[in-house]
Every structure is written in C-alpha cells, then in structure tokens.
C-alpha positions in Angstrom: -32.9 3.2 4.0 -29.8 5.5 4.5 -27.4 5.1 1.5 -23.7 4.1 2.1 -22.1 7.4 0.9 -24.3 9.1 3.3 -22.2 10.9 5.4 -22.8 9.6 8.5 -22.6 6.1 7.6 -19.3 6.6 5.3 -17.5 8.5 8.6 -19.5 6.9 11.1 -18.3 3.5 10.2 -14.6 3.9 10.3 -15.0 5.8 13.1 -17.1 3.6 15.1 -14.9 0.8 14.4 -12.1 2.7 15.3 -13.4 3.7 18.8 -14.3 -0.2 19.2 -10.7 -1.0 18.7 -9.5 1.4 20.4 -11.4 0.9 23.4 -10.4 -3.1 23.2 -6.8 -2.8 23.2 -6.9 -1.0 26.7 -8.2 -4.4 28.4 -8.0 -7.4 25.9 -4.9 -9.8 26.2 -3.8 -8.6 29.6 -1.9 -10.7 32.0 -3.5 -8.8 34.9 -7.7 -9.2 34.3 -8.6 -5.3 33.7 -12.5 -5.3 32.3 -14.1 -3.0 29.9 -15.4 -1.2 32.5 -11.8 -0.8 34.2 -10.8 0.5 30.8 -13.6 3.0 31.1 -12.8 4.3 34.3 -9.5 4.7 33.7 -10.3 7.6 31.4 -12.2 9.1 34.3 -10.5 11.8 36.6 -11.6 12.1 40.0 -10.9 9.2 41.6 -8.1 6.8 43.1 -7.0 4.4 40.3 -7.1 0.7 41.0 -4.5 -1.8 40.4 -6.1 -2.6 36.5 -7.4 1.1 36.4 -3.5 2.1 36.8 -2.0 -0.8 34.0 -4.2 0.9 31.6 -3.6 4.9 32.3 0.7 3.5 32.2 0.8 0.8 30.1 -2.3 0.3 27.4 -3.2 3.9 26.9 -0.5 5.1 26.1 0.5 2.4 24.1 -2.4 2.6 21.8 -2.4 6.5 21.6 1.3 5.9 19.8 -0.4 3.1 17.8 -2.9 5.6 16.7 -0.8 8.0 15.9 1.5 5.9 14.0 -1.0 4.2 11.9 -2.6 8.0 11.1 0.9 9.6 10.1 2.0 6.2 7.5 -1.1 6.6 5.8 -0.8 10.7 5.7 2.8 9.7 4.3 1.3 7.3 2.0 -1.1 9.6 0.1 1.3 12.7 0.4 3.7 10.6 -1.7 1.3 8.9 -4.2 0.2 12.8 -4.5 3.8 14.1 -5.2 4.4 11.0 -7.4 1.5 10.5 -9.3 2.2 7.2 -8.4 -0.1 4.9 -6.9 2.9 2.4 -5.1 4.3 4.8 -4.0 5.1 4.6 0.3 7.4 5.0 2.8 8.4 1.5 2.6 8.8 1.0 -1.3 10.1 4.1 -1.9 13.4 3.4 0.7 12.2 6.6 2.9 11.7 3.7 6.0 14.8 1.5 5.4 16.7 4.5 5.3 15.5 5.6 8.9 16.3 2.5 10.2 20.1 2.2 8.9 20.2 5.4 10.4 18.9 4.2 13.6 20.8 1.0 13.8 24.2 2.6 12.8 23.6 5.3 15.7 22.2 2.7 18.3 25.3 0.6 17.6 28.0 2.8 17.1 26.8 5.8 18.9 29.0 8.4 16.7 29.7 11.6 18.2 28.5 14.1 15.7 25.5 12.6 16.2 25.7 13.2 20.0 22.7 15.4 21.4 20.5 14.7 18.6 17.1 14.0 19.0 16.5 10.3 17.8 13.7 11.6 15.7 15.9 14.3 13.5 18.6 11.3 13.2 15.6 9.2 11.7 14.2 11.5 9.4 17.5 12.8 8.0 18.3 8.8 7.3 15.1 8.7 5.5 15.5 12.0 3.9 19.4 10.6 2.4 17.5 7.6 0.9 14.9 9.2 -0.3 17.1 11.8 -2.3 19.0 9.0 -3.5 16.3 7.2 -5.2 15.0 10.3 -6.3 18.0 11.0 -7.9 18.6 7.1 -9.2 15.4 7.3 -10.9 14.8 11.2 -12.3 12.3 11.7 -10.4 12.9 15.2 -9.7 12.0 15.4 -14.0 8.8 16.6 -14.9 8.6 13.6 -17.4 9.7 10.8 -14.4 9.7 7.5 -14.9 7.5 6.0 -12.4 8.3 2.2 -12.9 11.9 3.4 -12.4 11.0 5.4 -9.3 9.5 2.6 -7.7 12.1 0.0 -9.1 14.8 2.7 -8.0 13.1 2.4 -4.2 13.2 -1.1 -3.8 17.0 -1.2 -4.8 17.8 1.3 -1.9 15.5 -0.5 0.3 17.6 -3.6 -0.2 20.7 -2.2 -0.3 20.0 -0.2 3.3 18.6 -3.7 4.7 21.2 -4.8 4.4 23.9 -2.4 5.6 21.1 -2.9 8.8 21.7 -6.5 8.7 26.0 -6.0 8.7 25.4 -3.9 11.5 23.7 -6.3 13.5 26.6 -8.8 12.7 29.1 -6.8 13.8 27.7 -5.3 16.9 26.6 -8.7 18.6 26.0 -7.0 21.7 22.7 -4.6 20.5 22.1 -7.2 17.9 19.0 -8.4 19.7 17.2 -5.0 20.7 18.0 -3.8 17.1 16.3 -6.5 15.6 13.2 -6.5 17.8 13.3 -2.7 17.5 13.2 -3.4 13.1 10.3 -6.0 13.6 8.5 -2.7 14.3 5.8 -2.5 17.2 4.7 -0.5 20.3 4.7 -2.8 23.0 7.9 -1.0 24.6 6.3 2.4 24.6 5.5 4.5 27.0 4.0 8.3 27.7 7.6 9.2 27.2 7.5 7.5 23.4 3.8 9.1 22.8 5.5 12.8 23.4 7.9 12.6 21.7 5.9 11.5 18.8 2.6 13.8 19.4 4.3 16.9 18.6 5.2 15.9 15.1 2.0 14.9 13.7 0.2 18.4 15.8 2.4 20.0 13.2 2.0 17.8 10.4 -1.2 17.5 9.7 -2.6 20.8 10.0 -0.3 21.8 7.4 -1.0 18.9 4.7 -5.2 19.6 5.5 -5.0 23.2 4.5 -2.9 22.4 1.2 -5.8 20.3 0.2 -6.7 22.1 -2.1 -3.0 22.9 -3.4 -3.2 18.9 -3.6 -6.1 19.0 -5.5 -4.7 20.5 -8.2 -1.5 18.6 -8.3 -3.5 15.4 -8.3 -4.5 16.5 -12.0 -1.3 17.5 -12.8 2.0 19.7 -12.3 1.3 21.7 -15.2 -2.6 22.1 -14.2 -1.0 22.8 -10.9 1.3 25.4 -11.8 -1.0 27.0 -14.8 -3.7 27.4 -11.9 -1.4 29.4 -9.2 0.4 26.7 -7.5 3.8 27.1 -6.5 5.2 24.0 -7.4 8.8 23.6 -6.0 8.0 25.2 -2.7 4.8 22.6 -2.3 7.0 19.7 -3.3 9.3 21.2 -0.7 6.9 21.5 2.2 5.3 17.9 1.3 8.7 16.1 1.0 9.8 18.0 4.5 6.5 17.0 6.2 6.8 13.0 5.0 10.3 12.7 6.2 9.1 14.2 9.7 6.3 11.9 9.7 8.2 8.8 9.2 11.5 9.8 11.0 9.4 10.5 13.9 7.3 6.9 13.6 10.7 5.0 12.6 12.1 6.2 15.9 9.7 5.3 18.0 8.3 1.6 16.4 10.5 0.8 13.9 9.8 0.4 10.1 6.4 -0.4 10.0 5.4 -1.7 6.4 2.0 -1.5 4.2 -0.1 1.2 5.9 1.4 4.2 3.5 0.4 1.8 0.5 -2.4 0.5 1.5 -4.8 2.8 3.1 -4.7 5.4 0.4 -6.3 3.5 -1.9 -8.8 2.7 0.6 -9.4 5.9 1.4 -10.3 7.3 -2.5 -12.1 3.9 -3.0 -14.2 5.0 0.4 -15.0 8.6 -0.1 -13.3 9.9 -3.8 -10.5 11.3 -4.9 -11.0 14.7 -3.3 -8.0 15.0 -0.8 -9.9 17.0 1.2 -11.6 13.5 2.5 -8.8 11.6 1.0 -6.3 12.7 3.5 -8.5 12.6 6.4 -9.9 9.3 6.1 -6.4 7.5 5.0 -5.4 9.2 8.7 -8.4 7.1 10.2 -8.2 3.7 8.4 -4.3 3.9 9.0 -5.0 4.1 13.0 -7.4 1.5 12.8 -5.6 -0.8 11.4 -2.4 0.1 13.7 -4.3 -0.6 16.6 -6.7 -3.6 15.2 -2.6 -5.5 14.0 -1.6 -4.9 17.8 -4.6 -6.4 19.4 -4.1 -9.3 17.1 -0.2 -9.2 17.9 -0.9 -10.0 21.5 -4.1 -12.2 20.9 -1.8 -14.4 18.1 0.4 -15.4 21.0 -1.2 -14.5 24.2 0.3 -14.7 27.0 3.0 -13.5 24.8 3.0 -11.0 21.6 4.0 -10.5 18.2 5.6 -7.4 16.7 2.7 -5.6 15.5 4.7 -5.0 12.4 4.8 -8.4 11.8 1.2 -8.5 11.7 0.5 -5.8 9.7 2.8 -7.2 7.1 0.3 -10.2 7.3 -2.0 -8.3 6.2 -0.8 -6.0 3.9 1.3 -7.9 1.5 -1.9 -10.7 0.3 -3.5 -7.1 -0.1 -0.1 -5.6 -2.0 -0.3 -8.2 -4.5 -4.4 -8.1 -5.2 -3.3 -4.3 -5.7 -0.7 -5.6 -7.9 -2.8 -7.8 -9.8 -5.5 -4.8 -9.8 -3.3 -2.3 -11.5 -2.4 -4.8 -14.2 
C-alpha cells in the first residue's frame, strides 16, 4: 500500500482533482448541450470547430483559465502575507488589501477622474490596495519588529469596513453604474473573456517565478526576522519585493473579478497541513488548491441556479467563512 505523503499521491490528488474540474466547467451547466467530448475537441487544433466546440474555445475556456489563475494568485497572496506577518489570518481580504482595490475601482468606474485617465485598470487596483494596505500597516505598527498581530488584523478589518463603505456611498450616488458595480463587487468570472485572461496572465508569469525562487529566503523568515537577517537575508528589500508582488497579485485579480474573499486565508493552511511547512511545497501547493477551488465555486455558481448563475464569489464565501470560523475555533 502506497502511503499518503507519498509523493505521487500527495500531488497527484490535488492535481487530478484539479484537471477533473477543470475539464467539467468547459461543458457542465451550458445552455447550448456541449459534451465532454466537445470539451475535448475543442482543445484540439486541426480542425473546423463546431457550434459547442466554438462556445467552449470563446466562452468556457477562457473563463476557467482566469478562474484558475485567480484562485492560484489569492492563495500565493495568502501565504506571502501570513509569511511577511507571521500571522496566520492574515489575507488579502482581512488585511483591507481587497476592499481597498475595489474603492479604487468603483470610485474610477463611477467618476472616471482624469488623472487616472490612461491607466491600466490593473495599476489603478493595485495602487488602491497598496493605499489600504499601508494604512493598516501603519494603524497597527506593523512595520515594528515587535508588531502586534491581534492589532494588525483588528487594524485590517477597520479599513475593510471603512472602504466598504466609501464603495457602498459610491454606488448611492452614482445610480447609473450602481448595478454593474455591484455585480462587478459580488466577485466572479462569468463576464470574462480572452481579453480579461491577458490582461491577467502576465501578472502572475511574473509573480510567481519570483516568490518560488525566494523560497528559500521565505524559509528563513518563516522562523523569524532576526533568524532571517542573522542568516544573510536582506530583510527590507524582501519585505519590499513580497509586499510589491501581493499588491500586483490582487490588483490584477480585483480588476478582473472583483474582491473575491477566503482563498488567501484558507488555502494556506491547507497547503502546510497537506505537505509541511517548507514553502518550497507550501507555496506551490496553496497555488493548486486556490485554482481548484476557484473553479470547483464557479461550477457550483452555475449548477446552484442553472439556467442562471451565482457570483462565484458568493460561493466561495459559502464556503469559506463555516471554514474561517472552524479556523477560528482551531487557533483558540
């Protein structure tokens, strides 16, 4: 018998289930029939596509490519920041780096200011994100070597409210992109397009390159800074390259499907419970179970209320806050 932390079976597994998912959201929950085989062939080259053969190279490929790709870059967030914070609730969500985005989004989709003119809507998310998250970094001390981390976290939900609701004013006061803004903040993918999944792609080809080879940096740091720093590691510049390639990250995801909760909290902790605390399969692995369970909350999204959908953001918070408050109970 071949043990679970064999190394086939503890990659295999995620990844099998994440090519099964994958391969079911191109042809499950269609209003056109497409088949699995459709959804096969459609990946082929060489041949004239058919009417269900072309709804899935248009429409449901790249759809869940950007569902992949989001799911991997929140749970690459996730860790990067529990890592930096030597805090274990520490996300994109709690720590106001995706509320941020979003005001930022909303006030430019509403108001359309001009210095922001020309600006990619990306750079416009992350530099939201990157306001808020200096802000409670600031609230809190967290830029102290002797941080409080209840106060950073209690520092991030403070700015989370306070930008929801700036987001919310907006949406009063601009009654005329009231109802694309608040679709757009129920966070999904069922708008995007190839356009949507290149603008996004670049991003994380630069991103996670990067945060694999300062594993071992990470490491380190996952000790602690003064481990970290007494064994080589350049401390400020690594905080500076981490904190630079988490707001690219979730500006870049922001923009595309909206503020998408739970993943950056959640799959970390799956991940080290899964394979260890070595980032060097911690980061990795939080990338895969992160796109799984993207793509597995915008299946569900369509099946919940086929022939209609739900925001797949919506689901995932289904399923992520009964799990944020066993992890809650956990820790205490």
């Amino acid at each position: 018998m071949i043990p679970l932390k064999h190394p086939a079976l503890l990659w295999g597994l995620p990844l099998a289930a994440l090519i099964a998912i994958f391969w079911l959201s191109l042809f499950c929950y269609s209003a056109i029939p497409v088949s699995g085989g459709d959804a096969i062939r459609a990946l082929l080259p060489g041949h004239a596509p058919t009417l269900a053969q072309a709804l899935v190279q248009n429409l449901r490929l790249p759809r869940s490519l950007v569902a992949l790709l989001i799911g991997a870059s929140l749970a690459l967030a996730g860790t990067l920041l529990q890592t930096l914070t030597h805090n274990s609730m520490a996300s994109p969500s709690l720590l106001g780096i995706n509320s941020g985005a979003a005001l930022a989004m909303a006030l430019t989709s509403a108001i359309s200011p001009a210095p922001v003119t020309g600006y990619s809507i990306a750079f416009i998310a992350a530099c939201g994100g990157g306001v808020s998250w200096l802000l409670v970094m600031t609230a809190s001390g967290g830029f102290r070597h002797t941080q409080d981390r209840n106060k950073l976290i209690l520092a991030g939900i403070a700015f989370s409210a306070f930008c929801m609701a700036l987001t919310r004013i907006t949406l009063l006061l601009t009654e005329d992109h009231a109802y694309g803004i608040f679709y757009w903040l129920a966070g999904g993918v069922s708008h995007v397009r190839w356009l949507e999944f290149w603008q996004l792609f670049p991003m994380v080809a630069v991103a996670v390159p990067v945060v694999l080879l300062l594993a071992n940096q990470l490491n380190l740091l996952n000790v602690s800074d003064s481990t970290a720093s007494a064994l080589g590691v350049n401390l400020p510049k690594l905080r500076l390259i981490i904190n630079m390639l988490v707001l690219l990250l979730v500006g870049a995801c922001v923009s595309v499907a909206g503020p998408v909760a739970f993943i950056g909290l959640l799959m970390p902790h799956l991940a080290r419970f899964w394979v260890g605390f070595d980032q060097r399969k911690v980061l990795p692995m939080s990338m895969l179970m992160g796109a799984t369970l993207m793509l597995l909350a915008d299946v569900l999204a369509r099946a919940l209320a086929f022939p209609g959908e739900l925001p797949a953001g919506a689901v995932v918070a289904l399923i992520g806050a009964p799990c944020f408050v066993w992890l809650v109970r956990r820790r205490g």
